[in-house]
C-alpha positions as semicolon CSV with decimal commas, in nm:
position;residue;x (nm);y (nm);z (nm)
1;X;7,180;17,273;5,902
2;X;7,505;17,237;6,096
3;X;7,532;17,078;6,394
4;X;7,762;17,228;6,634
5;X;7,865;17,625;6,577
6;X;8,179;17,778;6,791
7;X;8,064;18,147;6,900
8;X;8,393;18,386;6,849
9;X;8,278;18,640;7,101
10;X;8,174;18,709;7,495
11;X;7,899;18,901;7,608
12;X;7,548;18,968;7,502
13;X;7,616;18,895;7,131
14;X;7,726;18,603;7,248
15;X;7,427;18,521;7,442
16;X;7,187;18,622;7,174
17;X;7,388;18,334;6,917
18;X;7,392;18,032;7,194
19;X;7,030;18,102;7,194
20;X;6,918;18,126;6,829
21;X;7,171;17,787;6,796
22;X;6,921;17,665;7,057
23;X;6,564;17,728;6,850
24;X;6,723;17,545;6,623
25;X;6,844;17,263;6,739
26;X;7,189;17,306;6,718
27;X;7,504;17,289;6,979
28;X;7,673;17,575;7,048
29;X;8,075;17,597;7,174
30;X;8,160;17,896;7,363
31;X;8,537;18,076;7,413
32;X;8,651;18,276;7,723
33;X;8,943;18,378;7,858
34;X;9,076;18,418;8,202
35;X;8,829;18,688;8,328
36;X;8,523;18,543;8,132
37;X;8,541;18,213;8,310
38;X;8,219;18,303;8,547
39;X;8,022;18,513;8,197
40;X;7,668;18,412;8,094
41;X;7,798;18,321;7,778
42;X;7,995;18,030;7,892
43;X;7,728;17,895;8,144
44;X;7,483;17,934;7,833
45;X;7,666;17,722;7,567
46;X;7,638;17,367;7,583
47;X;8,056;17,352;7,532
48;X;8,274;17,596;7,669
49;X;8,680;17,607;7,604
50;X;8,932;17,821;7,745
51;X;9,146;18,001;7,532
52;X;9,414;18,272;7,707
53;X;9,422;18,549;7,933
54;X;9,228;18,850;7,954
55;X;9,416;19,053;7,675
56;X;9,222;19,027;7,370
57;X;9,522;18,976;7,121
58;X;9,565;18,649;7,309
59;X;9,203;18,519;7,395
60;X;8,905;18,680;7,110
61;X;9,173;18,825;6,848
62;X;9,417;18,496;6,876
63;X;9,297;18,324;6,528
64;X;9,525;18,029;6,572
65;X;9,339;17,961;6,912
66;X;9,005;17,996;6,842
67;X;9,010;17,762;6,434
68;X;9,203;17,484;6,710
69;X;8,887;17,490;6,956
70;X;8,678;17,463;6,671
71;X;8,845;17,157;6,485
72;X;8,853;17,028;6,867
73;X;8,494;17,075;6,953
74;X;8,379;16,974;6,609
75;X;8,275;17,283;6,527
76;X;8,157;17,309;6,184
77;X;8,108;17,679;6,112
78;X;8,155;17,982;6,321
79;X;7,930;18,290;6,417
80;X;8,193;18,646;6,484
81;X;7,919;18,821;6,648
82;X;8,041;19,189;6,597
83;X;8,388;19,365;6,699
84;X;8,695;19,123;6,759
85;X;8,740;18,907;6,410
86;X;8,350;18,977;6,273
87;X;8,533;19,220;6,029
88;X;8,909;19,044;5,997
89;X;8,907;18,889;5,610
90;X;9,172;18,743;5,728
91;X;9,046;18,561;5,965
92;X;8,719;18,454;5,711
93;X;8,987;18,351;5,447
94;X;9,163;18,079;5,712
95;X;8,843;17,963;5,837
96;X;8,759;17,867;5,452
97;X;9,099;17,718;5,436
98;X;9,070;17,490;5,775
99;X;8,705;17,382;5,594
100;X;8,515;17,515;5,850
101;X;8,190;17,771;5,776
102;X;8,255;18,146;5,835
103;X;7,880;18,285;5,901
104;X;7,906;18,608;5,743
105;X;8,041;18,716;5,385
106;X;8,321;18,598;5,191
107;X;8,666;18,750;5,273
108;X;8,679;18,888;4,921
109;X;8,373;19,069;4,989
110;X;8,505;19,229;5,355
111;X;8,795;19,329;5,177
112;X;8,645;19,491;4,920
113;X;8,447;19,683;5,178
114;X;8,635;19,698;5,443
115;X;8,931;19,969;5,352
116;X;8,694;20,241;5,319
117;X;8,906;20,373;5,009
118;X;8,883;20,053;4,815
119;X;8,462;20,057;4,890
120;X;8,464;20,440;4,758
121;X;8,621;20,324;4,429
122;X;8,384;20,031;4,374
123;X;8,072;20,194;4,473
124;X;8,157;20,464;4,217
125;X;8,188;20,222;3,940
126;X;7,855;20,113;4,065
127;X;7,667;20,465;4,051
128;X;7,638;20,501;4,452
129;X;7,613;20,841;4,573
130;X;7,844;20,914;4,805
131;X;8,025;21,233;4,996
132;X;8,274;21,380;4,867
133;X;8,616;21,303;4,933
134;X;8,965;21,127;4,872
135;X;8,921;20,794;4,659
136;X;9,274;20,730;4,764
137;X;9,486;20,717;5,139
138;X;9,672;21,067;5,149
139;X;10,043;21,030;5,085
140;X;10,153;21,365;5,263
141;X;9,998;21,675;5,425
142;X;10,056;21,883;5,116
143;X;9,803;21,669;4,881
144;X;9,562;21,655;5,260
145;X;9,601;22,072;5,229
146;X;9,489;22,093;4,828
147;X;9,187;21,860;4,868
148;X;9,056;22,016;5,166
149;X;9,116;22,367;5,028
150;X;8,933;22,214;4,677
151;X;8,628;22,094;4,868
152;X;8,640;22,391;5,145
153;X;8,586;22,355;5,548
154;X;8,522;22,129;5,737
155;X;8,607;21,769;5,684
156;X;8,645;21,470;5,794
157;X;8,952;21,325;5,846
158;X;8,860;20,875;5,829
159;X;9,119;20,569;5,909
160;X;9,081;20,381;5,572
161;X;9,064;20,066;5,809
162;X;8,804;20,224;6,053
163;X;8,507;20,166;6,224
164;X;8,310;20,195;6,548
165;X;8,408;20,532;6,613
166;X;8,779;20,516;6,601
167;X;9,039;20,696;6,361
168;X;8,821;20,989;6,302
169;X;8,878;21,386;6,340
170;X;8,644;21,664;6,259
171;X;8,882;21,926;6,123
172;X;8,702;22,322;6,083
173;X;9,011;22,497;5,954
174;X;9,327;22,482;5,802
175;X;9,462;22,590;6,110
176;X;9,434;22,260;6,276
177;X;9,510;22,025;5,954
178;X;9,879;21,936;6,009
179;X;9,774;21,843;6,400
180;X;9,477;21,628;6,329
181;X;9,639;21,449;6,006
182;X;9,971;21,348;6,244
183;X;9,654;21,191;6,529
184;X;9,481;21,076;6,330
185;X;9,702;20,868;6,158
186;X;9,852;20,747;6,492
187;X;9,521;20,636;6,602
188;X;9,476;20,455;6,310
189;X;9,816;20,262;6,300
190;X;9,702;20,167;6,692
191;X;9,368;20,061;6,660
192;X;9,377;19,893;6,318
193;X;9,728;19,870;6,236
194;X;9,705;20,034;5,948
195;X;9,770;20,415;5,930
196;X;9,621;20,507;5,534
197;X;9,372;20,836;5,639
198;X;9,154;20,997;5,377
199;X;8,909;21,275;5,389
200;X;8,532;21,317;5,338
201;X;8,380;21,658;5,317
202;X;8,179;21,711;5,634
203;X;7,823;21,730;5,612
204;X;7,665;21,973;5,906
205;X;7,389;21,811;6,125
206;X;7,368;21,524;5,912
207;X;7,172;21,203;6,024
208;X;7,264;20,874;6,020
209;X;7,080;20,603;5,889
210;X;7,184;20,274;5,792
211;X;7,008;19,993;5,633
212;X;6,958;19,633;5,719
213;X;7,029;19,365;5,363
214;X;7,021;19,003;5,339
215;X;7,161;18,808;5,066
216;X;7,194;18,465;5,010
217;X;7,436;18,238;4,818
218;X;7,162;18,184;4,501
219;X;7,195;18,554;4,436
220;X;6,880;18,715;4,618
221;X;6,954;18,987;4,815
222;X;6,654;19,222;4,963
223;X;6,681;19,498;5,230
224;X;6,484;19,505;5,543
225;X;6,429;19,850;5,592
226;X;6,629;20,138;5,755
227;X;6,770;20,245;6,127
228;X;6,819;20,573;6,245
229;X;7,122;20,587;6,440
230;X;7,183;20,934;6,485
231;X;7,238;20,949;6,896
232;X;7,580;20,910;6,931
233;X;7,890;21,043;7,174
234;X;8,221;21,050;6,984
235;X;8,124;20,865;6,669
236;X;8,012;20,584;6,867
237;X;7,600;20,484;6,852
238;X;7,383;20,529;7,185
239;X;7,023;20,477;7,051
240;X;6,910;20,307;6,764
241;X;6,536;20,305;6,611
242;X;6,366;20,165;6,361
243;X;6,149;20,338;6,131
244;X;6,390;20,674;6,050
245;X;6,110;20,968;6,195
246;X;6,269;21,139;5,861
247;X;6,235;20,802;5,600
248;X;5,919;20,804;5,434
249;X;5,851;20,490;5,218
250;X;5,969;20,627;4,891
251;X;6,319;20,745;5,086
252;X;6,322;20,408;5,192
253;X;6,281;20,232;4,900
254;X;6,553;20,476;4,701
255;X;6,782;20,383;4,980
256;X;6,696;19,978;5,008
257;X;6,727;19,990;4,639
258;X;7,079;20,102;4,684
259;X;7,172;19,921;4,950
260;X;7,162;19,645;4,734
261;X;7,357;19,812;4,459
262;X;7,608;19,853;4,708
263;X;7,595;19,459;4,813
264;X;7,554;19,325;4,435
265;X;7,847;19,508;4,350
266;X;8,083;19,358;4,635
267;X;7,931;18,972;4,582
268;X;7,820;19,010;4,951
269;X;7,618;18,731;5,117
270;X;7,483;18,674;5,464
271;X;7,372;18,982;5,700
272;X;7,494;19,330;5,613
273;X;7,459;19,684;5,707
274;X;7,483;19,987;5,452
275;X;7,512;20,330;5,634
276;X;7,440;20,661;5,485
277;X;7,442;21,021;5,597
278;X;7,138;21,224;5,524
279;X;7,067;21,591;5,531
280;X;6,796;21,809;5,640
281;X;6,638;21,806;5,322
282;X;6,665;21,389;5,293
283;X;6,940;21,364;5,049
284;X;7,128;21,076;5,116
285;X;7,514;20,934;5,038
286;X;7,688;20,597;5,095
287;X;7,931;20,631;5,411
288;X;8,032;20,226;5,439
289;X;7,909;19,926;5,474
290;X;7,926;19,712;5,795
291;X;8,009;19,356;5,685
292;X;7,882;19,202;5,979
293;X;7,586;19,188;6,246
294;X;7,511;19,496;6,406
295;X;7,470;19,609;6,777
296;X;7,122;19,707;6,701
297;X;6,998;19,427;6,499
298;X;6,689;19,383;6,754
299;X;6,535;19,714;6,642
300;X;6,475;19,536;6,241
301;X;6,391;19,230;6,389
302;X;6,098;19,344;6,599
303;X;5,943;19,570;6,324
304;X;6,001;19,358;6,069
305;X;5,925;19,014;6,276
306;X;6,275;18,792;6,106
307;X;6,513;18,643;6,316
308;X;6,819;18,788;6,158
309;X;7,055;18,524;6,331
310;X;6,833;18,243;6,236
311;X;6,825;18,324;5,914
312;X;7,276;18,442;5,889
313;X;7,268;18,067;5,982
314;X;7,021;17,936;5,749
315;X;7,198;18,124;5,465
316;X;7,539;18,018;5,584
317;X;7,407;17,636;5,570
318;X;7,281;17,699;5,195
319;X;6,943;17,787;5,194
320;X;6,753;18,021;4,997
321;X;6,562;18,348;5,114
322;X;6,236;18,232;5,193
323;X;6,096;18,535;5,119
324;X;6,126;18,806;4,858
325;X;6,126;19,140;4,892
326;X;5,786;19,263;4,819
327;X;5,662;19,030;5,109
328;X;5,888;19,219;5,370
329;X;5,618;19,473;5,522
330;X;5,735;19,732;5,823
331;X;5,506;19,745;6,108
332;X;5,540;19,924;6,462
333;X;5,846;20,119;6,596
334;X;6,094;19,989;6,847
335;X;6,385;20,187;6,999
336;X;6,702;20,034;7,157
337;X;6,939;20,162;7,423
338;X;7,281;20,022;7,493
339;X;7,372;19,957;7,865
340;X;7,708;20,001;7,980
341;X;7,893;20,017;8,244
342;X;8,032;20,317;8,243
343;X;7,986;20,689;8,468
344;X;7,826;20,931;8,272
345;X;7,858;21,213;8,563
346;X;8,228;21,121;8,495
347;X;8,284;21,146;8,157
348;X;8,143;20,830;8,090
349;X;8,445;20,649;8,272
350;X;8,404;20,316;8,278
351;X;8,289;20,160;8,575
352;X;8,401;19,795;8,639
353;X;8,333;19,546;8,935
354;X;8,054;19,322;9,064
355;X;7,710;19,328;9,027
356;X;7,565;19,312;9,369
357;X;7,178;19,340;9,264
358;X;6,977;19,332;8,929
359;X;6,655;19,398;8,859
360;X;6,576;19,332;8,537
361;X;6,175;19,510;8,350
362;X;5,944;19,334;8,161
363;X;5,598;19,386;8,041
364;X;5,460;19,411;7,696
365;X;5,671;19,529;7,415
366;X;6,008;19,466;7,630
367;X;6,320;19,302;7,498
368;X;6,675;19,294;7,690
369;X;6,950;19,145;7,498
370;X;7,180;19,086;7,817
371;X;7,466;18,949;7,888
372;X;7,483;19,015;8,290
373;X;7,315;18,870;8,560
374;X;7,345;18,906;8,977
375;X;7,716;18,832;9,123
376;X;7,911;18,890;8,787
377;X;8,219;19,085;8,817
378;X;8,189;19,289;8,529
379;X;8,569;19,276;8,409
380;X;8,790;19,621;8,249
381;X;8,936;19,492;7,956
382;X;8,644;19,495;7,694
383;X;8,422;19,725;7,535
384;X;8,129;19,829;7,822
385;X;7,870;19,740;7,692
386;X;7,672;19,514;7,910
387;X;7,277;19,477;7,769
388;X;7,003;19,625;7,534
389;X;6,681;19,758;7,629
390;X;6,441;19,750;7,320
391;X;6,118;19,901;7,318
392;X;5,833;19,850;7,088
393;X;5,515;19,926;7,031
394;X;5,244;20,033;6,766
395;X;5,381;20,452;6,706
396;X;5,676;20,625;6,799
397;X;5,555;20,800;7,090
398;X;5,410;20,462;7,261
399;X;5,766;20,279;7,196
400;X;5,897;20,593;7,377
401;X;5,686;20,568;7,676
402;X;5,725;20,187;7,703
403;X;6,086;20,277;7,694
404;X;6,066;20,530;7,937
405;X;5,857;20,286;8,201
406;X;6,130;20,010;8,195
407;X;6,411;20,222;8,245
408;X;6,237;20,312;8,573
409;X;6,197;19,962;8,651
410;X;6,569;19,887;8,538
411;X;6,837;19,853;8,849
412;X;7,199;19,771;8,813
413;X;7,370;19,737;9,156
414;X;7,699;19,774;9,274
415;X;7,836;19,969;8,953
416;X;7,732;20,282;8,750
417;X;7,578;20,235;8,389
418;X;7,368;20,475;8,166
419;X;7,050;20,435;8,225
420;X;7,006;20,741;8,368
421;X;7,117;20,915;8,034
422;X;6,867;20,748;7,871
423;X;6,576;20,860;8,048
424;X;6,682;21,209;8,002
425;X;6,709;21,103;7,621
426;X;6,353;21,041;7,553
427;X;6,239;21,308;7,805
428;X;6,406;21,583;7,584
429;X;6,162;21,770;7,337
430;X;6,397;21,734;7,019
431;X;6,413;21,332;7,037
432;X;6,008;21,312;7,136
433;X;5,977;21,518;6,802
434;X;6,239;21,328;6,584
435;X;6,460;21,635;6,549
436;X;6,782;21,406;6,538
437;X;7,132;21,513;6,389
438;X;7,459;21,301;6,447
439;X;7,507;21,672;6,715
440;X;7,185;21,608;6,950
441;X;7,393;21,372;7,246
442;X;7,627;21,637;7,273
443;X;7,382;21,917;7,277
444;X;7,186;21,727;7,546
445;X;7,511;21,698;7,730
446;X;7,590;22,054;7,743
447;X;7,257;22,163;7,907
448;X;7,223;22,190;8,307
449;X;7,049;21,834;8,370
450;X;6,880;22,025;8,671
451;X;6,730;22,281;8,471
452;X;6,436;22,072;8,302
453;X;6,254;21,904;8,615
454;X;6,126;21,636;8,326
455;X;6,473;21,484;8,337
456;X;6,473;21,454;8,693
457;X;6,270;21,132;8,661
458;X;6,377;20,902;8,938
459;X;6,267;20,511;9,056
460;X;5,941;20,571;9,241
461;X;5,950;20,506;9,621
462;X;5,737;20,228;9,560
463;X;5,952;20,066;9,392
464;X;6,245;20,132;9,592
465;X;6,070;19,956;9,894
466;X;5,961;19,652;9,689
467;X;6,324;19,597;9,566
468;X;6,438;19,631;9,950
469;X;6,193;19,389;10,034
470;X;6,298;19,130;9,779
471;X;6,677;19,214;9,834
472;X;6,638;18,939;10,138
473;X;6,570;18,645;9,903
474;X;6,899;18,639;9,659
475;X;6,872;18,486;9,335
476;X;7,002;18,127;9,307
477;X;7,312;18,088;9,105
478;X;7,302;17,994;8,723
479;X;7,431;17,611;8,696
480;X;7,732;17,608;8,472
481;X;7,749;17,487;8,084
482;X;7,908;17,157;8,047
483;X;8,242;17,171;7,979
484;X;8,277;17,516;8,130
485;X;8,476;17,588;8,487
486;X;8,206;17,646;8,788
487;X;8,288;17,968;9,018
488;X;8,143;18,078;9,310
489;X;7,885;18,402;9,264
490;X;7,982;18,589;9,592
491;X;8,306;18,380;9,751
492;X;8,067;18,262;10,001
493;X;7,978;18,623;10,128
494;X;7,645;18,593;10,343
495;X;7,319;18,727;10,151
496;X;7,228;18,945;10,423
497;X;7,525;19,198;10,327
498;X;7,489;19,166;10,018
499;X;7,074;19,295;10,045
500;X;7,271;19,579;10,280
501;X;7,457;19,701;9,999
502;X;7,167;19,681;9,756
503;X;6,981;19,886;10,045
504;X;7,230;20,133;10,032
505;X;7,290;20,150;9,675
506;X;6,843;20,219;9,681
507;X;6,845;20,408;9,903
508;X;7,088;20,672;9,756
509;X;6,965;20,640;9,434
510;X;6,609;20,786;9,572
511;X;6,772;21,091;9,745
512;X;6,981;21,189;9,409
């Protein structure tokens, strides 16, 4: 096992690595840049090491920066996380070259997979179902006009490069073709510097369900079983669960079965994530595959009981599966929601600045994946996303109410985040009944909030007091990781006005 791993990320992902490094008895080095200096990642790792200002392209994208902190640290391998360079083969490829251990697939693998184009041609060859659509980037609007006239209205109009949501249009008519190629393309060039676009044939209320492999570098590979991931706004998941209420066992066993088809084929090792879009009659086709760990990891590992980034290190290091796949055995049902910080009674602006109280739930079946904590200034430059909230339990329905009671108990002070959305997620009749389509969020959106009094669930009163009460003892402040800068939690601002603004902040949160 190595001894020392650098973690290429911030945030909770970041938090979730320095402690599986922990378990196991082995150092972790953390990176931040200017406006991470005070994060829970870098009090968390044992090392911590500057590396630029707050821009990513100079801190968590700078490639250069990050292999130097490693050779300086010792670092012997490093963990991506997800987003920044989890996905760059680029960025795998020089880590080989500098000797040290990229903990995730070979580049040659993420660039087979990652230009969606290329992974349409190879899963072909390999009998994978997938949509319809362009095996090739479009090379004018003309040859975009035949294809989508061939295959008929709608489609999809994809970044070859994409992912999380970006570089995607849903195009309903010819109409709005020319418009939607030219934006799409732009987006594309922006976000991934690359501006090849092809199209898919759109599938109406389709869900999407993705599933969890592992492979390791002796040639086992297994899948862990599926997560429906069908709550989304824009393209981008909300709410993740694991079992699908659509997969029954032999759905998920055609689909495992392919999911490693679709890994065999690209010589993938480590963690890995193959989506698919499903129908209403369970049909299923290979979207992509995610060459990396995922947001929702938590959801597999609590139903299937693996540590997923115990075991991305363990296969990293050179070790065999210890299991195979006929001992993997799904049990229970656990939901996830994302925290950010972000408005949704403003179109989900995002909503920066400090956290001036936290209260955190607990209780049986609770999990929070977080990467806050009382007195952080949550900063504007990265993606939102702040925590998870997982929920399990025995069925469906008791994960669901588990859910529901620590989202009551859940209080983030001083900013806005979505856990109100959330509650009026699993109080809606569609989700409670597993009627999901990649559609629902934006359905749920549309109705009057007000008109339902079920999604007018608020903190109890109760509650509110016993927060107020406990707003007069503040939190000590987390003692700094060695080798990371100290900062002060407040700038010496006196507790008592900080438990005034967490009265006020109560206080109006029981009269909304």
């Amino acid at each position: 096992m190595f001894k020392r791993i650098l973690i290429a990320n911030r945030g909770e992902i970041a938090v979730r690595i320095i402690r599986a490094c922990r378990e196991m008895g082995v150092e972790s080095v953390a990176v931040y840049s200017d406006v991470d200096r005070g994060s829970l990642h870098v009090r968390k790792a044992d090392y911590a090491y500057h590396i630029g200002p707050a821009q990513a392209s100079e801190s968590y994208l700078n490639m250069e920066k990050i292999l130097d902190v490693a050779r300086r640290s010792g670092a012997e391998a490093i963990h991506p996380g997800y987003g920044f360079l989890s996905e760059n083969a680029r960025f795998a490829h020089a880590c080989e070259e500098a000797g040290i251990k990229f903990i995730g697939p070979k580049a040659s693998s993420m660039e087979m997979m990652g230009s969606k184009t290329r992974a349409r041609q190879n899963m072909k060859k390999a009998g994978v179902p997938f949509v319809p659509g362009t095996e090739k980037g479009l090379e004018s609007f003309e040859q975009a006009e035949r294809f989508a006239g061939q295959v008929g209205y709608p489609i999809m109009l994809k970044a070859a490069a994409g992912g999380g949501g970006k570089g995607m249009r849903l195009v309903r008519s010819a109409a709005d073709l020319k418009s939607a190629l030219e934006a799409t393309q732009s987006e594309a060039q922006r976000a991934f510097g690359d501006n090849e676009v092809y199209i898919e044939k759109y599938i109406e209320n389709p869900r999407h369900i993705e599933m969890q492999i592992l492979a390791d570098e002796h040639g086992n590979t297994v899948y862990l079983g599926e997560r429906e991931c069908s709550v989304q706004r824009r393209h981008q998941k909300v709410l993740e669960e694991s079992p699908s209420p659509i997969v029954d066992p032999d759905m998920r066993r055609r689909m495992g079965e392919i999911a490693v088809r679709v890994a065999q084929a690209a010589g993938y090792t480590n963690a890995g994530t193959v989506e698919f879009l499903a129908d209403q009659n369970k049909n299923f086709y290979f979207l992509e595959m995610n060459t990396r760990l995922q947001v929702e990891h938590p959801v597999t590992e609590l139903v299937t009981g693996l540590d997923l980034v115990h075991l991305q290190l363990r296969i990293a290091a050179g070790e065999p599966l210890p299991f195979r796949q006929q001992d993997i055995t799904i049990r229970g049902h656990a939901i996830e929601c994302r925290i950010y910080a972000e408005d949704p009674d403003n179109n989900f602006f995002p909503s920066p600045g400090k956290i001036t109280r936290l209260i955190s739930p607990s209780g049986p079946g609770i999990r929070r994946d977080s990467g806050m904590y009382e007195g952080w200034v949550v900063p504007l430059d990265y993606d939102p996303l702040l925590a998870k909230l997982i929920g399990f339990a025995e069925t469906r329905e008791q994960a669901i109410n588990r859910l529901r009671r620590a989202l009551v108990e859940y209080f983030v002070g001083g900013i806005k985040t979505n856990i109100p959305l959330f509650r009026r997620i699993l109080l809606d009749p569609d989700f409670q009944a597993g009627r999901l389509d990649t559609g629902f969020l934006e359905r749920l959106l549309q109705k009057d909030p007000v008109a339902d009094d079920r999604t007018r669930e608020r903190i109890p009163i109760a509650a509110i007091a016993a927060a107020i009460f406990a707003a007069a003892d503040p939190k000590p402040v987390l003692a700094p990781a060695a080798g990371a800068a100290t900062n002060s939690r407040d700038g010496g601002r006196p507790a008592t006005d900080q438990a005034s603004d967490w009265k006020r902040t109560a206080r109006a949160e029981a009269l909304r």
